[in-house]
N, C-alpha and C positions, 0 to 999 in steps of 0.2 A: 504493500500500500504506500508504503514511500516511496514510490517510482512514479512515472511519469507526471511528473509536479510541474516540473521547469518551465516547458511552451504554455502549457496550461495559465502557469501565473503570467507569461510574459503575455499573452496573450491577455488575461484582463487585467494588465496593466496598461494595455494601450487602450482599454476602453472605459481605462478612467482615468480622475485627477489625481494628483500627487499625493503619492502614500499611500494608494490603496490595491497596492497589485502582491503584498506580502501578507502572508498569515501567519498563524502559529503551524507549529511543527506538530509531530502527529502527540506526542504526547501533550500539549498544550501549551507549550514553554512557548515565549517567543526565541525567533530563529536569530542568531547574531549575522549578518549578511557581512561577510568579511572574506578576505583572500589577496589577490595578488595577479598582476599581471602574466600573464603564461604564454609560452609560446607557440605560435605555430607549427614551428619548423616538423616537418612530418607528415602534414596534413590540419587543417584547421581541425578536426576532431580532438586529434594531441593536445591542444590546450584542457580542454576539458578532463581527461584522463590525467593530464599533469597538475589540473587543480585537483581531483577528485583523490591522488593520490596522498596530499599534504592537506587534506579535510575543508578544504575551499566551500563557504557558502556564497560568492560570489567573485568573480574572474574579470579581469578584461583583458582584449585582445586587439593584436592587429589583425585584419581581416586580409592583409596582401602583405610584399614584404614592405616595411616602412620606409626602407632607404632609396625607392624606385618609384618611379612615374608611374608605369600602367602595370596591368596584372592579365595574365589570363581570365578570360571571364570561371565563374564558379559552376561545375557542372550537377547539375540534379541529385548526381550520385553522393556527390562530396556535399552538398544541401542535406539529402537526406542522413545521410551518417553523422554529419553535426547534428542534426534534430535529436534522432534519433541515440547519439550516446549523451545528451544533454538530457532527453527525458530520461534515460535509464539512470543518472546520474543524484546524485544530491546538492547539485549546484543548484542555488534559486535565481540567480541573478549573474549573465552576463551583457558586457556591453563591449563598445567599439571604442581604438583612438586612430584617428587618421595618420598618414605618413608623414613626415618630419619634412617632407620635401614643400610641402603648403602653404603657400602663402596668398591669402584671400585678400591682402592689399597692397600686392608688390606694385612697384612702381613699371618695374623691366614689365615690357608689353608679354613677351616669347614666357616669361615666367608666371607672369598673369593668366595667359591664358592654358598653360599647360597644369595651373595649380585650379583651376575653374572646372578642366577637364577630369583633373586626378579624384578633385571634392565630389564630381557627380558620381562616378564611380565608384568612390567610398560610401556614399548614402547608397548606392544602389544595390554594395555588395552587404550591408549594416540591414535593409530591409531582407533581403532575400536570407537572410542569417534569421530573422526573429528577434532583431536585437533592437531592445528599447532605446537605445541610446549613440550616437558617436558623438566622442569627444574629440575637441580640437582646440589649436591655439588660434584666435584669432589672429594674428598673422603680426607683419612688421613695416610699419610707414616708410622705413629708407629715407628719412629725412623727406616726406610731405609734411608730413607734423601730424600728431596725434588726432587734429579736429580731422581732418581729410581722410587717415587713415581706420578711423569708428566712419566713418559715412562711407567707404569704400566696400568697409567690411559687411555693413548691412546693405548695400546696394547688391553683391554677391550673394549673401544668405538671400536673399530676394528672389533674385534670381533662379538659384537652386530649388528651393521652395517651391517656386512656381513650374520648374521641370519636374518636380516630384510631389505637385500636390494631393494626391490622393493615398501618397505614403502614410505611413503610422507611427514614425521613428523618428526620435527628438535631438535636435545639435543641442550639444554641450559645450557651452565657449567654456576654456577652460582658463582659472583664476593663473595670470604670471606673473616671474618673478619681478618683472622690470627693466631687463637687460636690454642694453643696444635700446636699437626705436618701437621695441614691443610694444602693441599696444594690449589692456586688460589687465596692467596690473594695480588697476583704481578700483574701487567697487561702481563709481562714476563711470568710468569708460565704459565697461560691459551695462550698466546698468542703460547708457546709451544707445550702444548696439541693440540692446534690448527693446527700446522703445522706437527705435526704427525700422524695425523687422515686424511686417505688415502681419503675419502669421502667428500670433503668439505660442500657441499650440506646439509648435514646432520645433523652441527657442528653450533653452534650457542653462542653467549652468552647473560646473562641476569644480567644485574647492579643494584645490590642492595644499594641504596645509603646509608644506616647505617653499612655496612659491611665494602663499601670504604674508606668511612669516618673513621673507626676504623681500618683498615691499612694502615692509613696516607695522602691518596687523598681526600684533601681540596675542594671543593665547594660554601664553604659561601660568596665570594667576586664574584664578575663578574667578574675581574682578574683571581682570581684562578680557578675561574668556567671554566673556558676560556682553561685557563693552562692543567686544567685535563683532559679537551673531546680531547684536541688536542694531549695531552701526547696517551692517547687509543686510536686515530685513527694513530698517529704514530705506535704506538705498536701491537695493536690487527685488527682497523678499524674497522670505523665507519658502515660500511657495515653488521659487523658480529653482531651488536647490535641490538635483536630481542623485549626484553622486560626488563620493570624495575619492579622492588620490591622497595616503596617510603616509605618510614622509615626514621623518626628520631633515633639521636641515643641516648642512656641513659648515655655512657662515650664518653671522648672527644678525639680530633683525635690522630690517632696513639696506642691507647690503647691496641687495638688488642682484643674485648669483642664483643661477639654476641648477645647486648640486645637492642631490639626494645625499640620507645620512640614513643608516639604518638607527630603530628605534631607540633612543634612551641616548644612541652616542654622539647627537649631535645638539645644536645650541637649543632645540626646540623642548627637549628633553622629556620624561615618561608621566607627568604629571597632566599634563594638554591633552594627553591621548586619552587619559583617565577622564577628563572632564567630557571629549568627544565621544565615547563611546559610552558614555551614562547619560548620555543629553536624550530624552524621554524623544523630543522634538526629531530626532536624526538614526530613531531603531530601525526603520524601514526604509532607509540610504543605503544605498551599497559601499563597500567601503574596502579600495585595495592597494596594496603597496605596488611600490616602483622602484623598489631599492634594488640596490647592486648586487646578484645571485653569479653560482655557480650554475651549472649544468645539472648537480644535484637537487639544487632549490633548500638547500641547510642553512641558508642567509633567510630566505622565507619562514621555514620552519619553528627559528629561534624567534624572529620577528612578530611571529603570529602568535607563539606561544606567550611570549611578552604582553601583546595586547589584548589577549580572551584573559589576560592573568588580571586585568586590568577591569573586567566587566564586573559588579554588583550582581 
């Protein structure tokens, strides 16, 4: 009877509002939605077997390889065997990050539109997967400036949107550190993007807490913990917060440095995570690392251990 859960919830999570696609578990406990990014290599089903083997209640993936433009399309076969060991599986929860190559407001034309191309085919291979979610960076100005490069970025999601309206699968701008001319790492910027994008349905966001952390929202105190969710639900809301990316971070706040730290050993340190993952408001978020691993995944293993040590 614990089996095929997974499409089932993902499934009526796309046909409802936020928060309402998780339940309790069969015993009646609620389900802690945790895990860790996994990889494909092998076949897109291998994620799921590499999360199901380290007790993953939720995963995220690359749906192609991240470091390349285009992808073979996904054949029926390889659909159905993702469905299919996803229902057999105990994961409740995965979702998508787009390739690293994307930039939804570069300036270079040839980059522009080959990252236009790459994004549609990342929603399209995210829909055809079952996957409630792709996350992504909203992209990099290259010196247009920040106003240009939020209007460019929603002029794009617009775009997309409107070639994939009848999809069911929601963009996650994802919270950055600051670096270089990124834009999103205000709660102002994305909160922008946000009210530009004609669809809101469609629009989502995804809190990387080593990201925030390095463009200056603090977490380490209950105070400030406090301070920050309510600063975002002022700003963007709490509504639009679909998934987190749980990272320590390697510099300390305000840095403005995109480098992951495994848990406890970096400046953000194990107390934050304790307030996050007791926060009543964020039991039904997914929630997965992106630290540094071996091939074994014992960087995961320790990591996770750490933080279900951490749950009430």
């Amino acid at each position: 009877m614990r089996r095929n859960r997974a499409i089932n919830r993902t499934a009526t999570f796309m046909n409802n509002n936020y928060g309402e696609f998780i339940g309790d578990d069969l015993g009646g406990r609620k389900m802690l939605l945790i895990g860790a990014h996994m990889s494909i290599s092998g076949g897109l089903y291998k994620a799921i077997e590499h999360g199901e083997s380290i007790e993953c209640t939720a995963i995220q993936i690359f749906t192609k390889n991240a470091n390349q433009w285009k992808a073979k399309p996904i054949t029926i076969d390889e659909i159905d065997l993702f469905k299919k060991k996803w229902e057999e599986s105990n994961i409740a929860s995965i979702f998508g990050h787009n390739a690293y190559l994307i930039n939804l407001c570069a300036t270079d034309k040839s980059i522009y539109e080959k990252s236009m191309s790459a994004m549609l085919q990342e929603i399209e291979r995210t829909e055809q997967l079952v996957l409630p979610y792709l996350v992504f960076h909203p992209g990099s100005h290259g010196g247009a400036g920040y106003e240009a490069g939020i209007k460019k970025i929603a002029e794009s999601l617009n775009l997309l949107i409107r070639e994939t309206k009848n999809y069911k699968m929601k963009l996650l701008l994802e919270t950055v550190a600051g670096q270089g001319t990124n834009v999103g790492y205000t709660f102002e910027q994305l909160a922008e993007i946000i009210k530009l994008v004609k669809d809101k349905k469609r629009i989502g966001v995804c809190y990387d807490t080593c990201h925030t952390f390095s463009a200056g929202y603090d977490i380490r105190t209950k105070k400030v913990y406090g301070e920050t969710f309510k600063t975002f639900d002022k700003i963007i809301g709490l509504e639009n917060l679909f998934a987190f990316h749980i990272n320590d971070s390697k510099y300390d706040l305000g840095a403005r440095k995109d480098r992951h730290e495994h848990i406890g050993k970096g400046f953000i340190g194990v107390e934050a995570f304790k307030f996050l993952l007791n926060d009543k408001r964020f039991e039904k978020v997914p929630k997965v690392l992106e630290t540094p691993k071996g091939p074994d995944m014992k960087e995961d293993i320790e990591n996770l251990k750490i933080l279900k040590a951490l749950v009430n």
